[in-house]
C-alpha positions in Angstrom: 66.4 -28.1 117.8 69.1 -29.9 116.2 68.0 -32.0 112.7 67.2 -35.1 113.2 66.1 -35.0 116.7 62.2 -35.0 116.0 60.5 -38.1 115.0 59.5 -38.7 112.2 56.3 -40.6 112.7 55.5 -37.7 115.4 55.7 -35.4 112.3 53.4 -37.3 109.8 50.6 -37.4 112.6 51.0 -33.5 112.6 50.8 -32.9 109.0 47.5 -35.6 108.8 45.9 -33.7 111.6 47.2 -30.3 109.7 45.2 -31.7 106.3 42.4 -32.5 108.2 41.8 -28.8 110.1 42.5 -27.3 106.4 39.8 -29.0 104.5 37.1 -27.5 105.3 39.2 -24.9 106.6 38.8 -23.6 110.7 40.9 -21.3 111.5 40.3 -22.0 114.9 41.5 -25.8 115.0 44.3 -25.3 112.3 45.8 -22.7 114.0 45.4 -24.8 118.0 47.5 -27.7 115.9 49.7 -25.8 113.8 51.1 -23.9 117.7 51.6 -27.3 119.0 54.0 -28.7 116.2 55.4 -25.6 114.3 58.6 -25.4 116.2 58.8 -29.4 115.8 58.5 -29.0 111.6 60.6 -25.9 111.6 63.5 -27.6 113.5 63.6 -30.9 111.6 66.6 -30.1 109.1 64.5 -31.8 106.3 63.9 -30.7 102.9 60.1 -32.4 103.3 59.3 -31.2 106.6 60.9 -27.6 105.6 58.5 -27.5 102.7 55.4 -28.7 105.3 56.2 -26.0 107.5 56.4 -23.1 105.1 53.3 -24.7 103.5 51.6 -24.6 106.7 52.7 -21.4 108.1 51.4 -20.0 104.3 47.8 -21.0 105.2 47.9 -19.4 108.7 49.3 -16.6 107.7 46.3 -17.0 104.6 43.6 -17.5 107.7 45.7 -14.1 109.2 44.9 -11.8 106.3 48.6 -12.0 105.6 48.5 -12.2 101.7 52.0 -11.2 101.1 53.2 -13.2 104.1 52.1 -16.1 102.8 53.2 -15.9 99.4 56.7 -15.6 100.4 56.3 -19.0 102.6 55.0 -20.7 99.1 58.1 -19.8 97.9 60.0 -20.9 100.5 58.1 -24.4 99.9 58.9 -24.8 96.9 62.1 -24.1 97.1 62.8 -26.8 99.7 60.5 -29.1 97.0 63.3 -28.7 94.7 65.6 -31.1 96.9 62.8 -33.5 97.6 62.8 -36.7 95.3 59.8 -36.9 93.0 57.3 -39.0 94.8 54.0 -38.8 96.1 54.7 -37.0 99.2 56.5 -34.2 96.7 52.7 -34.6 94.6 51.1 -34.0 98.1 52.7 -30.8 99.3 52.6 -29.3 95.4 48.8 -30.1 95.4 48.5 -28.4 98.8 50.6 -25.5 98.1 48.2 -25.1 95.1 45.0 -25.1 97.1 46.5 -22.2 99.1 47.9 -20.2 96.8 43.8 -20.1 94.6 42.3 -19.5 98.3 44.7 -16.4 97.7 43.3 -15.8 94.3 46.5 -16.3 92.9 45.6 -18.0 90.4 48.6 -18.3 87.4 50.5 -19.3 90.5 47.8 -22.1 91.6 47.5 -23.5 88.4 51.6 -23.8 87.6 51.3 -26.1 91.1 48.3 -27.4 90.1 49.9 -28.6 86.9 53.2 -30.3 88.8 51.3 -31.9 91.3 49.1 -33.4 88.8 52.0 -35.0 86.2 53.8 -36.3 89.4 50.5 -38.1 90.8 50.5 -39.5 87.4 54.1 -40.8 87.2 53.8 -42.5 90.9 53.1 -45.5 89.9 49.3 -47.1 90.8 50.4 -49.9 91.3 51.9 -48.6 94.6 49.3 -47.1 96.5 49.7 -44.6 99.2 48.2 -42.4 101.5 50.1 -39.0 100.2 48.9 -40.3 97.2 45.4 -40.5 97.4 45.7 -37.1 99.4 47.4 -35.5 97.0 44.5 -36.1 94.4 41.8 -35.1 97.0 44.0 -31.9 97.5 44.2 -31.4 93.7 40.4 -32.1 93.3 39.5 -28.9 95.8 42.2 -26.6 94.1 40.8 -27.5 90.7 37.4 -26.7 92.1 38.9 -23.1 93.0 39.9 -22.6 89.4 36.1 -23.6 88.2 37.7 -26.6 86.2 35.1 -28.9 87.9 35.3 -31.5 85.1 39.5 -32.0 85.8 38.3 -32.0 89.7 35.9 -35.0 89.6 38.1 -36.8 87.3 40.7 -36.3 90.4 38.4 -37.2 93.1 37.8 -40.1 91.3 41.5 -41.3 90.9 41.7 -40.7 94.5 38.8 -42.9 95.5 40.6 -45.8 93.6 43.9 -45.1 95.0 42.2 -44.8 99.0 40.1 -47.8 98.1 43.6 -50.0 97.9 44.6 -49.2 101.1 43.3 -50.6 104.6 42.4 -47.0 106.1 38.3 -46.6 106.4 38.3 -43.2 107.3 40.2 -42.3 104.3 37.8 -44.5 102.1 35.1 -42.4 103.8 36.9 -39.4 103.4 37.3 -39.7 99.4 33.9 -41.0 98.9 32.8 -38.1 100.5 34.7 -35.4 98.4 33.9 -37.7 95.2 29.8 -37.3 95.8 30.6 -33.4 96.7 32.4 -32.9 93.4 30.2 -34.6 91.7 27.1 -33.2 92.7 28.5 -29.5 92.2 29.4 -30.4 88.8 25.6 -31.6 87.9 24.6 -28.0 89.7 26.7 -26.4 87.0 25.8 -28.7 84.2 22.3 -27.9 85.3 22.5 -24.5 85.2 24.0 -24.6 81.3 20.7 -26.3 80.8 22.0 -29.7 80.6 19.0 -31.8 82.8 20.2 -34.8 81.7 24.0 -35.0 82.1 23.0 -33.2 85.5 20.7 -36.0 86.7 23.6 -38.8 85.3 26.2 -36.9 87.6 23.5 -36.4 90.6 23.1 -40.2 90.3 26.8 -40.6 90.9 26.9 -38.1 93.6 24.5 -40.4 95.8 26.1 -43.2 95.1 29.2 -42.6 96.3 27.6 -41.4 99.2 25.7 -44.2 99.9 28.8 -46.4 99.6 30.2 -44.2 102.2 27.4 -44.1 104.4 27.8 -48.5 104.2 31.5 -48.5 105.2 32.1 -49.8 108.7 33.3 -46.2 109.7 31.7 -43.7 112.2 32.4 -40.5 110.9 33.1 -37.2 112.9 29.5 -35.0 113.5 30.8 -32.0 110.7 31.9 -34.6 108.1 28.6 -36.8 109.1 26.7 -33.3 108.2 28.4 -32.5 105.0 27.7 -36.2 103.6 24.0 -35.3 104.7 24.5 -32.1 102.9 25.9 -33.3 99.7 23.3 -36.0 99.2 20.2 -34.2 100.1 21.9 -31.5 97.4 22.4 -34.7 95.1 19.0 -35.9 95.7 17.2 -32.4 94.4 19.2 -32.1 91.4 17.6 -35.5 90.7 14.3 -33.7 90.9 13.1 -35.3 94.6 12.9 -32.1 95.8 10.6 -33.1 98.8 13.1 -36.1 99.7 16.1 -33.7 99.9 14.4 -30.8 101.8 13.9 -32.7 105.5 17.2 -33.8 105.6 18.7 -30.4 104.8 16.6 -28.7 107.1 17.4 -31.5 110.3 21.2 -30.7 109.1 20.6 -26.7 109.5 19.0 -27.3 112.8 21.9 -29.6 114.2 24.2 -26.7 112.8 22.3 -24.2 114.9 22.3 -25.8 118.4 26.2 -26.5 118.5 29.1 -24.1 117.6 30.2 -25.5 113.9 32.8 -23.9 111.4 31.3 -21.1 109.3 32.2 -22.9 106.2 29.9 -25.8 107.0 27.3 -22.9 108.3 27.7 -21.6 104.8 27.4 -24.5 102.3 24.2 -26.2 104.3 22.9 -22.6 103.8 23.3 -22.1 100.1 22.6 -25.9 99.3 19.3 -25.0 101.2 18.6 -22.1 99.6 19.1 -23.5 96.3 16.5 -26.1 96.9 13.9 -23.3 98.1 14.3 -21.3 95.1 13.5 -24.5 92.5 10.4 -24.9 95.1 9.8 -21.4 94.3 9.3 -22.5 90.6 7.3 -25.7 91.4 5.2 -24.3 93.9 3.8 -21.1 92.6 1.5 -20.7 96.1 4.6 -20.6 98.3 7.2 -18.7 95.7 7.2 -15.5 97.7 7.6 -17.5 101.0 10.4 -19.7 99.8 12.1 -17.1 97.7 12.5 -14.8 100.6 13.7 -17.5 102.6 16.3 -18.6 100.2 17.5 -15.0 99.9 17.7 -14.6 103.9 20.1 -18.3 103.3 22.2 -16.7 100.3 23.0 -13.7 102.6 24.6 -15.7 105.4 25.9 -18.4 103.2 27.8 -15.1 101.8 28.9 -13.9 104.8 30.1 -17.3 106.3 31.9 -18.3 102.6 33.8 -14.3 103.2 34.8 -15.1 106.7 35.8 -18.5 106.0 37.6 -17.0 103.0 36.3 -19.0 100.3 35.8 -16.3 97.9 34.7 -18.7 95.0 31.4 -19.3 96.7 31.2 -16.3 98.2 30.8 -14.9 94.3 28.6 -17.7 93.6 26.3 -16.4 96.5 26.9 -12.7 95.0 25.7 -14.0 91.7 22.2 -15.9 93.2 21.4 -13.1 95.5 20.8 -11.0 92.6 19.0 -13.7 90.9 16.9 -14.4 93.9 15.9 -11.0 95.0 15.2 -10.1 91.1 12.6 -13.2 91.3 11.0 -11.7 93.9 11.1 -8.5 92.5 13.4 -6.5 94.5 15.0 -4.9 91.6 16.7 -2.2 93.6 18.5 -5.3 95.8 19.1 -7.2 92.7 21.1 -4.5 91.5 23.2 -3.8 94.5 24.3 -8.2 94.8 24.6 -7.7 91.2 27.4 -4.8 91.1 28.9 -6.2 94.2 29.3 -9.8 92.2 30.8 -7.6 89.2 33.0 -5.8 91.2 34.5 -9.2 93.4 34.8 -11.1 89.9 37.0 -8.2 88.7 38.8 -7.7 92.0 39.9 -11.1 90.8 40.2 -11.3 87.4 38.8 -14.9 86.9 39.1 -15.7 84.1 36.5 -17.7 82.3 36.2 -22.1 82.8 36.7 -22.5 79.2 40.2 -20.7 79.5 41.5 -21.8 82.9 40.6 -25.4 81.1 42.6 -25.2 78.0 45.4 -23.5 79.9 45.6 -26.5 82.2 45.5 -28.9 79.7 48.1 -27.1 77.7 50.6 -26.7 80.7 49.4 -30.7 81.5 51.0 -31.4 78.1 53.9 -29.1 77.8 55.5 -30.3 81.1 54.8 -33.9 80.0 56.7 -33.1 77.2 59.5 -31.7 79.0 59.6 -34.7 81.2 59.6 -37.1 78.0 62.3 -35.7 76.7 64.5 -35.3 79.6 63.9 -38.8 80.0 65.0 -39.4 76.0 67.7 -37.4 76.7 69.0 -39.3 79.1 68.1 -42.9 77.5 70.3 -41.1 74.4 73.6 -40.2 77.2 73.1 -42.7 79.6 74.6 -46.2 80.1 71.6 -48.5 81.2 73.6 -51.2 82.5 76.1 -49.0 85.2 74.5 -45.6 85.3 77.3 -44.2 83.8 77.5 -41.9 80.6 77.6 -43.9 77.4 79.9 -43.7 74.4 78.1 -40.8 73.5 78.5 -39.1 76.1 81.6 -39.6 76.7 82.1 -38.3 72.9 80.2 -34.9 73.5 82.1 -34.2 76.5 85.2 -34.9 74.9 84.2 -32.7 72.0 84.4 -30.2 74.8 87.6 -30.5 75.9 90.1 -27.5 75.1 93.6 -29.5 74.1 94.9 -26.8 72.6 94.7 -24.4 75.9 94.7 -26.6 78.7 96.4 -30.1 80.5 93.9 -32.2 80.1 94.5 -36.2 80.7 92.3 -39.0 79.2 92.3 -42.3 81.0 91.2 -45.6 79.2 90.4 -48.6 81.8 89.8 -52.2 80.6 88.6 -54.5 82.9 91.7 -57.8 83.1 90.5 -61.5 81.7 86.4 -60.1 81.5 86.2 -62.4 78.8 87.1 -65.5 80.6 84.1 -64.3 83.5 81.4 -64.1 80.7 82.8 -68.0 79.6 83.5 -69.5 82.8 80.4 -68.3 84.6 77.8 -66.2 82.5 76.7 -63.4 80.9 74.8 -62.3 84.4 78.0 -62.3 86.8 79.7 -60.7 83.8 77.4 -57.6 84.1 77.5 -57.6 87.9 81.3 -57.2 87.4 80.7 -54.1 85.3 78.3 -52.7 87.5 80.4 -53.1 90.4 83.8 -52.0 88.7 81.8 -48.9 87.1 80.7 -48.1 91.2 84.3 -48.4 92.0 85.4 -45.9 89.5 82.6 -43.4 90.0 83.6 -43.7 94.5 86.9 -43.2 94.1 88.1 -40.6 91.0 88.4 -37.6 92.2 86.0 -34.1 92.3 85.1 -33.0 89.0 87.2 -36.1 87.0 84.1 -38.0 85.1 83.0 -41.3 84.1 82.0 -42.9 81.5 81.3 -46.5 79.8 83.0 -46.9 76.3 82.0 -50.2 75.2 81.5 -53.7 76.7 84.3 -54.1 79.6 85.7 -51.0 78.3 85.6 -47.0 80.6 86.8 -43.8 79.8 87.8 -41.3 82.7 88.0 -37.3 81.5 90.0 -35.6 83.8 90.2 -31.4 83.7 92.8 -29.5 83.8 95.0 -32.3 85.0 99.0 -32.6 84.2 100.0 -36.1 83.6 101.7 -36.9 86.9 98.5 -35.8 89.0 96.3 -38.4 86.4 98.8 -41.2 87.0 98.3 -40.9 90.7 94.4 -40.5 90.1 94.5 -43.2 88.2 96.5 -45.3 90.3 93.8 -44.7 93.3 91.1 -46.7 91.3 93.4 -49.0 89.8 94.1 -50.3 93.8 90.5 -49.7 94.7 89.7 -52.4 92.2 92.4 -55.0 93.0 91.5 -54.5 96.8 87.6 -54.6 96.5 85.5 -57.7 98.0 84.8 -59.9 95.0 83.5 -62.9 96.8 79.6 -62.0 96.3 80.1 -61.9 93.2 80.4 -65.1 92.9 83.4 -65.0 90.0 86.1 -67.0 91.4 89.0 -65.0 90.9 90.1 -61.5 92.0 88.8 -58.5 88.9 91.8 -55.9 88.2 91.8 -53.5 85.8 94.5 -52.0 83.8 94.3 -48.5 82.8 96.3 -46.3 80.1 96.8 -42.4 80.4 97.5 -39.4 78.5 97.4 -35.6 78.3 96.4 -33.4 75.7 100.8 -32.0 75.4 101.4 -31.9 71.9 97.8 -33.0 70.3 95.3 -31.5 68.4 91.9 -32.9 69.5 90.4 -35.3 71.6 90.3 -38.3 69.2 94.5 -38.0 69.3 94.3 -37.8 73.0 91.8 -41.1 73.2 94.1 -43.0 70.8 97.1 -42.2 72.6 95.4 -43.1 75.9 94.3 -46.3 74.3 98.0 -47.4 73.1 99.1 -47.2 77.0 96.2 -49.1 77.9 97.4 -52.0 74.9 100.9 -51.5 76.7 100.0 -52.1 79.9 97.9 -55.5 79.2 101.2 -56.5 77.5 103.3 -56.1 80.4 101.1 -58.3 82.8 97.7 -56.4 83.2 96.8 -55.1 86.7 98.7 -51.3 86.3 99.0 -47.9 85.2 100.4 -47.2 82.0 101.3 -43.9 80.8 103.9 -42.3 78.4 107.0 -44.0 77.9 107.6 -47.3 79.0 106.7 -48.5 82.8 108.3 -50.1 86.3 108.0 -53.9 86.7 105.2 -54.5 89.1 106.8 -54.9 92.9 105.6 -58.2 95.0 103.2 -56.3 97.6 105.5 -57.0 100.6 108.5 -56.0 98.6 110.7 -53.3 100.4 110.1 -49.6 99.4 113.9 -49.2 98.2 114.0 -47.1 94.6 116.8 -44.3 93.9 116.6 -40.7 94.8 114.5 -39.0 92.4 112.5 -41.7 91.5 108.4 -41.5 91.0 108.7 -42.6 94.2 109.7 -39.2 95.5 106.7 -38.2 93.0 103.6 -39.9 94.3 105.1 -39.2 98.6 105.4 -35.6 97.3 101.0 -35.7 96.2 100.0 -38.2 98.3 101.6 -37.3 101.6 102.8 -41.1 101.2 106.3 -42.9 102.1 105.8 -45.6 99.8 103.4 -46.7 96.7 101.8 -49.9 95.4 102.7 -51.5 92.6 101.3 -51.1 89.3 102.5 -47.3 88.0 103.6 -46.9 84.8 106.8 -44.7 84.3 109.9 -45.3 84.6 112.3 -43.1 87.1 113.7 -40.7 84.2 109.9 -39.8 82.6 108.9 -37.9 85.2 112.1 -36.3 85.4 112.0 -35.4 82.1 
């Protein structure tokens, strides 16, 4: 398939319906969608779709069992990320890319990713809300889970909700809501567990409300998400302390499960949300510990098994860990012992690390990137031109400090823009600067490969050009010189044609870069003195030809010259040597 052949829009459908079949992830529906479009992303010739597809084709080959498989398409991702323009959509994939490479337990990896996508979600602005956006906070808000730094997770599935509640889309309102109760109400499950009751009961509280605002949005929800929002806010409920409120609904939830054929990951987390609630009954209710303990042990062990197949190893290890809890509470030491070893021995299969850690690391990576980023953007304020783009004086003084006059041809070329001070009077200040943008994207369109521009000083530009004898610069210079006289100036608004004139020199016979600079800058004087509007280099110059003047000069003239490097049998006027410099 040849780029550019496959629609674009066709292509965003496929990666929202991708998303959708990864979280919670079914191998069975990701992998029906992913055989329908993969040839489609893979044939689209775009950085951004390149990146999708490898992204994608990573996760099946995740689902596959294909760990090394799908590292090597995460780095095939983000090498295609590296020419894709820092915006949300680049945010998206990185926060993605992140959530599958902590599914692999890869989790250095997962938290460099982790760390991009979240300083570029920050930079987008707010103000502009988008879809990839919001997604790529709900995306960072699940890998964060991953990496146990719950806290950094709600605090994205909260920016998300703000960013999805600024955008007409219901279902993805519904969607963040959703995940923002979920993370919330995990947290307060951990908080609880450090002994915490009352920090867990304030997040709990959160948890159903943001499920309740869901649940009043006009939006009819598929059956599995409908389930997991029943899940969440039962769960939420119960860590409130309404045990009894939260138990019916989880049960009617399990039961529904049961009589269709749901994903095992859904299976799994109704299980060990249920079984969670049994065991605090088992505290409560000291007649019906034994009853519900066993229960909630039976839950853990297929909540295990579901989280293992649907390869969500976090939970699976929080499973290991309550299994030997719950069967010590009922006195099954033996058992305990065996969920215990087998929790020790998954925790150091993966060497997680502990929150505290992954936490500080995060924030410290969070911090040294932004510093990167600050100063590469100081940097560039320090070298950069705001008003044209161009380089500024000082950059155009550090490359110069570069140059090599004493080994090398090297020409300098000084341009002045003809009568700029008469715009600025006659008109203003504004179409003064529109003239210098427009002569500076003149300059930068039409110098050649590797020659470089830069802004001097108010109507003033500096052209380096490398290894460059004097004759070649003339005729370089001589190409912008025209492409400024012949340029459209009528929207600009100035009421007369700009021209430039433009003085050369090369580095023969100097010692540094400030000699070849003044020299340059005498030409340029020259040429303003002899009508403006030309090339001025060594020596004196031609008078300038009428345009429709006859292309008659002497053998051996600079005529000869520019034909000879152009290809040309005739030139415009404006050069600057006479027939015996060149010669010479």
């Amino acid at each position: 398939m040849r780029p550019g052949t496959v629609d674009d829009q066709l292509l965003e459908d496929a990666r929202w319906r991708l998303l959708s079949a990864s979280d919670p992830s079914d191998a069975r529906v990701f992998s029906a969608e992913l055989a329908d479009v993969a040839d489609a992303l893979a044939g689209s010739g775009e950085p951004c779709w390149d990146a999708w597809s490898a992204a994608f084709t990573a996760r099946a080959a995740l689902l596959a069992g294909d760990v090394a498989g799908s590292a090597t398409e995460v780095a095939t991702a983000r090498a295609a990320l590296e020419r894709c323009s820092p915006t949300a959509e680049r945010a998206l994939t990185l926060a993605y890319l992140a959530h599958v490479e902590v599914t692999a337990d890869r989790f250095d990896v997962a938290l460099h990713l982790a760390v991009d996508a979240s300083l570029l979600a920050d930079q987008v602005s707010a103000e502009d809300p988008s879809r990839p956006l919001h997604q790529a906070h709900h995306w960072l808000s699940l890998a964060l889970t991953r990496l146990d730094l719950e806290e950094l997770a709600v605090a994205q599935a909260l920016r998300g909700v703000r960013v999805a509640g600024a955008l007409p889309d219901l279902g993805d309102q519904w969607q963040l809501l959703r995940l923002c109760a979920q993370q919330h109400a995990e947290l307060a499950q951990t908080v609880h567990r450090r002994g915490d009751a009352v920090r867990s009961r304030e997040l709990a509280d959160v948890a159903v409300r943001c499920a309740t605002s869901a649940r009043e949005l006009p939006w009819e929800p598929t059956d599995p998400d409908s389930d997991l929002l029943d899940v969440v806010q039962a769960w939420a409920i119960a860590l409130r302390g309404e045990l009894d409120d939260a138990l019916l609904p989880l049960r009617r939830v399990r039961r529904h499960l049961q009589s269709g054929d749901p994903a095992l990951w859904l299976v799994g987390y109704t299980d060990l949300v249920l079984s969670r609630l049994l065991s605090r009954l088992c505290v409560r209710d000291a007649d019906l510990g034994r009853l519900h303990g066993e229960e909630a042990v039976e839950l853990l062990v297929s909540a295990s098994g579901a989280f293992a197949a649907a390869g969500d190893r976090r939970r699976y290890r929080q499973c290991l860990l309550e299994l030997g809890r719950a069967t010590a509470a009922v006195g099954s030491t033996v058992e305990a012992m065996h969920w215990l070893d087998a929790y020790r021995a998954e925790t150091s299969r993966s060497h997680l690390p502990g929150r505290e850690l992954w936490a500080e690391m995060f924030v410290r990576r969070s911090r040294l990137r932004e510093a990167e980023r600050q100063t590469a953007v100081l940097r560039r304020h320090a070298l950069e031109d705001p008003l044209t783009g161009l380089g500024n004086r000082r950059s155009a003084e550090r490359r110069m400090g570069e140059l090599r006059t004493d080994r090398e041809a090297v020409s300098l070329a000084v341009v002045d823009v003809d009568g700029f001070k008469a715009v600025n009077d006659e008109h203003s200040h504004l179409h003064g600067d529109a003239v210098l943008r427009r002569v500076a994207e003149l300059l930068r369109q039409h110098c050649r490969t590797g020659d470089e521009v830069f802004r001097w000083a108010g109507d003033e530009f500096v052209v380096v050009l490398p290894s460059t004898a004097e004759p070649q610069a003339v005729v370089a210079m001589e190409r912008l010189r025209s492409a400024v006289a012949d340029a459209d100036w009528a929207a600009l608004d100035v009421g007369r044609p700009v021209t430039v004139s433009i003085g050369v020199a090369t580095s023969t016979g100097v010692r540094s870069w400030r000699e070849l600079f003044d020299a340059a800058d005498l030409h340029l004087f020259a040429a303003k003195r002899s009508g403006r509007n030309r090339v001025r280099a060594a020596g004196g110059q031609l008078p300038a030809a009428p345009v429709d003047a006859p292309a008659t000069r002497p053998a051996g003239s600079v005529d000869e010259l520019v034909a000879e490097v152009l290809g040309s049998a005739r030139r415009r006027p404006g050069w600057a040597f006479e027939d015996n410099e060149v010669a010479s």
